[in-house]
C-alpha positions in Angstrom: 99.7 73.3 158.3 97.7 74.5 161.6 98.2 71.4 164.4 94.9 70.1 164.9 93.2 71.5 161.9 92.0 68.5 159.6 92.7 69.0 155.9 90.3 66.4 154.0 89.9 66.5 150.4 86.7 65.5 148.2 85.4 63.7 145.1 82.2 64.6 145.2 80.3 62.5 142.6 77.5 61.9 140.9 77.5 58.3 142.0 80.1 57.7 144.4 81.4 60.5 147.4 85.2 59.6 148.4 87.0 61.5 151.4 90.9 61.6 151.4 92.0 62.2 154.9 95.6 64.1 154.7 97.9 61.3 156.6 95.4 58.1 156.5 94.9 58.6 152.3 91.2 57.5 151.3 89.0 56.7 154.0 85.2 56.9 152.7 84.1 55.8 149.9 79.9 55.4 149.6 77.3 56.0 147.4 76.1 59.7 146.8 72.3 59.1 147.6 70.0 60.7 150.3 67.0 58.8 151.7 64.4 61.7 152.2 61.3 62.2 154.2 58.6 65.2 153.0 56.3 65.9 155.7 54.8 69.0 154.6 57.2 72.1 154.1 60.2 70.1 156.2 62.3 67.9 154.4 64.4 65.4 157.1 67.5 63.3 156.2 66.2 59.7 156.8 69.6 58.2 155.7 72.9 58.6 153.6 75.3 56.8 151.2 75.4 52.7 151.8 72.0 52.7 154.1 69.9 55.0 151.4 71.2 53.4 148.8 70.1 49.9 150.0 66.6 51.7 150.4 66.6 52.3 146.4 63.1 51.2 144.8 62.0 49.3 148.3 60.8 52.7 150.3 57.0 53.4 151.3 55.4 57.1 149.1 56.4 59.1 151.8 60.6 58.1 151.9 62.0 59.4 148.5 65.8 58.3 147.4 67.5 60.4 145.7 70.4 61.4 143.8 71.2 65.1 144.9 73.7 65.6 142.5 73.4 65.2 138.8 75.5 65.4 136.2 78.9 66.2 138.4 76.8 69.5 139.6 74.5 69.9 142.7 70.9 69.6 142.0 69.5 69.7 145.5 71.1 72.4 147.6 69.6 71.2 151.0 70.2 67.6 150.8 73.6 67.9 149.6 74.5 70.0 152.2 73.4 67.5 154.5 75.4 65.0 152.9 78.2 66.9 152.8 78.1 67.5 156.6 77.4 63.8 157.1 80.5 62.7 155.4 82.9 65.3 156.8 81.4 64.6 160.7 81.8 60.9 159.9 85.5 61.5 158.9 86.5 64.2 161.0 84.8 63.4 164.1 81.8 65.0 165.8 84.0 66.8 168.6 86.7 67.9 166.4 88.9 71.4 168.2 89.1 72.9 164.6 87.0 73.0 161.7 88.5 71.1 158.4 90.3 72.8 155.7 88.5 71.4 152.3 89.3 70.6 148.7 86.4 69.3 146.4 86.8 68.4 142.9 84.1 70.0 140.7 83.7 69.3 137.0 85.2 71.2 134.2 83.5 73.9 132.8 80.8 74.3 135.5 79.7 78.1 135.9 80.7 80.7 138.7 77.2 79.7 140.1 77.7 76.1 140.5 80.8 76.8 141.9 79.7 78.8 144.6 77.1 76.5 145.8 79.5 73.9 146.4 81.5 76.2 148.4 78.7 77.7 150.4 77.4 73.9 150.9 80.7 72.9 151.8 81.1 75.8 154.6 77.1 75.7 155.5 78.2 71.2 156.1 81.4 72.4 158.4 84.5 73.4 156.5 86.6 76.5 157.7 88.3 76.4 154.0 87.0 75.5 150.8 89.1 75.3 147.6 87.7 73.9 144.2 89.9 72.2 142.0 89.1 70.9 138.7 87.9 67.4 138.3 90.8 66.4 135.0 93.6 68.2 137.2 92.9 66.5 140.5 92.5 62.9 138.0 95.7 63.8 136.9 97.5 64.1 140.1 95.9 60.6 141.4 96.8 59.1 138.3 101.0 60.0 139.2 101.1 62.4 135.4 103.9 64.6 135.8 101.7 67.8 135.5 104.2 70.1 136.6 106.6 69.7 133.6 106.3 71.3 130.3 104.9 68.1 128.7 102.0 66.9 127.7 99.4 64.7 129.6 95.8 63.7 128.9 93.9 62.5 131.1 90.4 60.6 130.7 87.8 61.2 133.9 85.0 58.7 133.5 82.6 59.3 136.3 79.2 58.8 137.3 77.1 62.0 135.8 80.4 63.3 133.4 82.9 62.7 131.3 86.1 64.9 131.2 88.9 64.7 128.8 91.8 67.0 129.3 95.1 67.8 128.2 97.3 69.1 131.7 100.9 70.7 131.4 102.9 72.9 133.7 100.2 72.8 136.7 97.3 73.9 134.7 94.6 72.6 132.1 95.7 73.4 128.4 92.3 72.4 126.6 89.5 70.1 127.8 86.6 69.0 126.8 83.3 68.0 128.9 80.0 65.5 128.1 77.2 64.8 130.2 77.5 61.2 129.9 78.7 58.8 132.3 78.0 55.9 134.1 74.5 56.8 134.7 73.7 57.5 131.3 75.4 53.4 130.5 72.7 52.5 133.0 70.0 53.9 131.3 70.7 52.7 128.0 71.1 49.2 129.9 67.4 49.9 131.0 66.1 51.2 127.6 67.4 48.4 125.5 66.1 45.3 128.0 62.5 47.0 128.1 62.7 47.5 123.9 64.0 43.9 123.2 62.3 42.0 126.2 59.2 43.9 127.1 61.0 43.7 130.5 60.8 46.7 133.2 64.2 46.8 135.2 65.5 49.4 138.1 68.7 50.9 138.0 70.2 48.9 140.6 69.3 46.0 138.5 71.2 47.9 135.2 73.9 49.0 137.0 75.1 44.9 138.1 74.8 44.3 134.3 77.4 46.9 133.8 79.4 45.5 136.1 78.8 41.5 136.1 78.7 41.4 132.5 78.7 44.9 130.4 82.3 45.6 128.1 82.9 48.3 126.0 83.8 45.4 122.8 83.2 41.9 122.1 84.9 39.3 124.3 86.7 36.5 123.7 84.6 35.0 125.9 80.9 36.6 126.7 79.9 36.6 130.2 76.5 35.9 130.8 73.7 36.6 134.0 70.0 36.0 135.1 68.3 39.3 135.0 65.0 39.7 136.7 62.0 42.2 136.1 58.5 42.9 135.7 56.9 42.1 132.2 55.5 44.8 130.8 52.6 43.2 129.1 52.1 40.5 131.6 52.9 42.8 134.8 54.3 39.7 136.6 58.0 39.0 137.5 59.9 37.5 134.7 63.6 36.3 134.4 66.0 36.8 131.0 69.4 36.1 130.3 71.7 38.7 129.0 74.8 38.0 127.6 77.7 40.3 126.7 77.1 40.8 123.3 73.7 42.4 124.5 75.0 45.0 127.0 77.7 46.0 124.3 75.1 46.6 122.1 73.1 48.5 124.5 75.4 51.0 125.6 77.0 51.7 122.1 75.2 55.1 121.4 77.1 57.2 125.5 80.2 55.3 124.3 80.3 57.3 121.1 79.4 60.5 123.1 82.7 60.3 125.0 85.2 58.8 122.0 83.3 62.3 120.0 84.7 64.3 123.4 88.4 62.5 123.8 88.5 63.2 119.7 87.5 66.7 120.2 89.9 67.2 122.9 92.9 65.5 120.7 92.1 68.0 118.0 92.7 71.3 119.8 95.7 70.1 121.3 98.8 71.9 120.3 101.3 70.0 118.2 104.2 69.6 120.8 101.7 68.6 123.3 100.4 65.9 121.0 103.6 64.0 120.4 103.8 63.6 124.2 100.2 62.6 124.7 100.8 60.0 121.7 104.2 58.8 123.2 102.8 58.8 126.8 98.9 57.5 125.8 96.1 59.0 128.2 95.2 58.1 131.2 91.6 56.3 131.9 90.3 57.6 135.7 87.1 57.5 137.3 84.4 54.4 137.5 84.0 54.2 134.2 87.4 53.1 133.5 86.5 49.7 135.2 84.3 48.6 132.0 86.0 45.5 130.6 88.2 46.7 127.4 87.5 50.5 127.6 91.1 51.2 127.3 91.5 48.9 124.0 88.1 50.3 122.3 88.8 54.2 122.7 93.1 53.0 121.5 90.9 51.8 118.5 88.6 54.7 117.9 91.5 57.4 118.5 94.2 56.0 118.0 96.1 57.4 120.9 97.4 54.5 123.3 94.5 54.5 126.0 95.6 52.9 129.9 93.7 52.3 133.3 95.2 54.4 135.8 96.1 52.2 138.9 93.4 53.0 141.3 90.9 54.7 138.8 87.8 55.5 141.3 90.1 56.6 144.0 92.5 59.1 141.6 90.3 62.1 141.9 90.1 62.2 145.9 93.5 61.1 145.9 94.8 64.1 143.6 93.1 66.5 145.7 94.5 65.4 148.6 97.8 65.8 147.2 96.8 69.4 146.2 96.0 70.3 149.1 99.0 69.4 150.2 100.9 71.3 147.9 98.9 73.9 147.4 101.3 77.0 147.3 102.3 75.8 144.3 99.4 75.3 142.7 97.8 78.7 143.5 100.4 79.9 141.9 98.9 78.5 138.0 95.3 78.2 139.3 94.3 81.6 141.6 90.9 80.4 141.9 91.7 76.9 143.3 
């Protein structure tokens, strides 16, 4: 590797942006939302990750936040380049000698024109080099699989705006399977559910500490339980429920079905030899969404196959691409368009 020449690798999320560093590991990890100003024609950055997303639902008509990627894939060109070049200056340094070499993970199955715009957003934010590598394979690398054997691994990429299942062998991606359903989507349903059953109006923020504080994936043994507050939708004044565990589980039943239907689909094209490994092995859970309390035990239950948190889960897609950048001789050798 060139002396002086940073090699960084990205997860570029729907939710969350992390920056792997090659030598300090992971050393960003913040929200993937831009605080925008319109004023006319010009659209100006107002502020980035923590600070926008802070600004959620509290700005004046003029300041929009926003998400500029959606679904794993880039929905706002502009502002994502200028996210992109915030996060790599704030990593790299402002008065850096050389410009960064770059791997970002994009999703599975995204066409040759999403592609391209994150690599031309990439070089337009300040990279020298961009390499794409597949969401599943970089999760796969975090999570420690042994992907450069002939067995078989699954892995299980929870994020954000996606969900990725995919079987990995021998450097490469056997069969996958990809849903646009992720933690957003649990969010949502969090929202739909309290405003059907409690004539209650909540923001995403609000949904999103549900998930967290409370939500699961099955029953517990014991149910957690949290003050929720909103505006009444008949009333229109502020109102506070309790939501219990039960509730959330409930609410959030229908995306969880979407992405058991994709890990099933994924199981069923897999080639015999590779299935006795995945079975003896299990799949590994990656991303955010792995973090929701008895995930692992309720897609065991509806599959069948042994299902395990990875150690690390949000970090093991940045982390596997920084290892692939590292190696990535060998890997250009099963993937030529990394």
């Amino acid at each position: 590797m060139a002396i002086f020449t940073p090699y960084i690798a990205i997860d570029l999320g729907t939710v969350n942006v992390l920056v792997h560093d090659q030598g300090r590991g992971v050393v960003l990890q913040e929200p993937s939302v831009v605080a925008i100003s319109e004023d006319g024609n010009k659209t100006t950055i107002v502020e980035v990750g923590r600070a926008a997303k802070e600004m959620y639902g509290r700005t004046p008509e003029r300041i929009e936040v926003m998400r500029p990627l959606r679904d794993g894939v880039i929905a706002d060109y502009f502002v994502t380049q200028g996210m992109l070049e915030y996060f790599i200056s704030k990593v790299t340094g402002r008065l850096r000698l050389r410009k960064p070499v770059v791997m970002i993970s994009v999703p599975y199955g995204v066409t040759s024109v999403e592609r391209r715009a994150v690599r031309e957003a990439a070089l337009a934010a300040g990279a020298r080099e961009v390499h794409l590598i597949p969401e599943p394979l970089a999760a796969a690398i975090g999570a420690g699989l042994p992907i450069g054997t002939p067995t078989g691994n699954m892995v299980v990429d929870l994020g954000g705006g996606s969900t990725e299942a995919a079987v990995v062998s021998m450097n490469g991606i056997v069969c996958a399977e990809s849903v646009r359903v992720g933690g957003v989507h649990l969010d949502e349903a969090i929202i739909a559910y309290i405003r059907r059953k409690y004539n209650l109006v909540v923001g995403e923020p609000t949904a999103e500490a549900i998930k967290i504080k409370v939500g699961a994936a099955m029953e517990l043994a014991d149910p957690l339980e949290m003050q929720v507050q909103g505006r009444d939708q008949v009333a229109g004044l502020p109102k506070t429920i309790t939501i219990q565990t039960s509730e959330v589980t409930e609410a959030i039943a229908e995306p969880l079905s979407a992405i058991v239907n994709v890990i099933r689909a994924v199981l069923a094209k897999t080639p015999p030899e590779l299935s006795s490994d995945i079975i003896d092995r299990g799949m590994a859970l990656s991303g955010g969404g792995a973090l929701l309390r008895e995930i692992d035990a309720m897609i065991t239950r509806e599959t069948g196959v042994p299902a395990y948190v990875a150690d690390n889960p949000m970090a093991c897609t940045a982390l596997g691409a920084g290892k692939a950048l590292a190696e990535l001789p060998i890997l250009l050798r099963s993937i030529p368009d990394l």
